[in-house]
C-alpha positions, 0 to 999 in steps of 0.5 A: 809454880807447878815442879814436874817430874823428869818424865813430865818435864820431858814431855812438855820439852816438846810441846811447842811455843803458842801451842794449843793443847790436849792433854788425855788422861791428864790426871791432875792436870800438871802438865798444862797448868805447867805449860800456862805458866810458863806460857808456852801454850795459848789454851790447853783442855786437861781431859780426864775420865775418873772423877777423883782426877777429875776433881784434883784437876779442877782444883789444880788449874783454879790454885794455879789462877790459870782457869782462863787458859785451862779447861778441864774436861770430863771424858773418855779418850778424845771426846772430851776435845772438839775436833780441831780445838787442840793443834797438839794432843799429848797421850801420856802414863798408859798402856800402848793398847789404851793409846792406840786405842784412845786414837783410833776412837777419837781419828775423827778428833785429830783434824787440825792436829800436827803433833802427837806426843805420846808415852806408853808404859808398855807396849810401844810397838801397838804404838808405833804401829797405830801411827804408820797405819794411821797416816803419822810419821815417827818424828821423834823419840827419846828414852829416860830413866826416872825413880828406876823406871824407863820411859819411852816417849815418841812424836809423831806429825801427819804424814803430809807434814813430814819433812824430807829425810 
């Protein structure tokens, strides 16, 4: 079984139960294959741009046998997802500036999506922006402190889902 990070083990937190997943920039795919086995997702697309990550992930969901469950996919941003393939797409571990970029590139991708969970680094503020110009609402947020770093890490759901206040 897959141990996370307290960042990580955040993050899956929120990802809910039957879950179909799209994980950006999953590196070596840690957090799906986590979410498979322990069931919490019903199919998961690891999509990594850089080969070596790429590879690790490839290699992670074989040695974890949950293959059946988690693709790995090779691609920029959301182009390695069919649009309304994942109803959840986590973006975590980059820049405010790369996230909102990667979703403002792939706004087409997010049809059928009803939950964002994203984690920049820095620039949070390009973040939070992005969703209220984009149709998101702020759902959640919380901040940890892991290895003496601070993580901040928001969720969002269309505005059409929101819930009243």
């Amino acid at each position: 079984m897959i141990k996370l990070s307290k960042r990580l083990q955040t993050i899956a937190g929120h990802v809910p139960q039957g879950s179909r997943l799209a994980d950006i920039g999953s590196d070596h795919a840690l957090l799906p294959v986590f979410l498979a086995q322990h069931g919490v997702v019903d199919y998961a697309v690891a999509g990594e741009l850089n080969p070596g990550p790429f590879e690790a992930a490839l290699r992670q969901v074989e040695r974890a046998g949950v293959d059946r469950i988690v693709r790995v996919r090779r691609g920029d941003g959301l182009r390695g997802i069919q649009a309304g393939e994942g109803n959840v797409v986590v973006i975590a571990g980059m820049g405010g500036h790369l996230i909102a970029r990667i979703l403002s590139e792939g706004s087409g991708k997010l049809t059928g999506v009803n939950l964002l969970v994203l984690q920049p680094n820095v620039g949070e503020d390009l973040v939070r922006r992005w969703l209220d110009q984009n149709g998101w609402n702020l759902s959640g947020e919380s901040i940890i402190e892991e290895d003496g770093q601070w993580y901040e890490i928001l969720t969002a759901v269309p505005k059409r889902q929101s819930p009243p206040v």
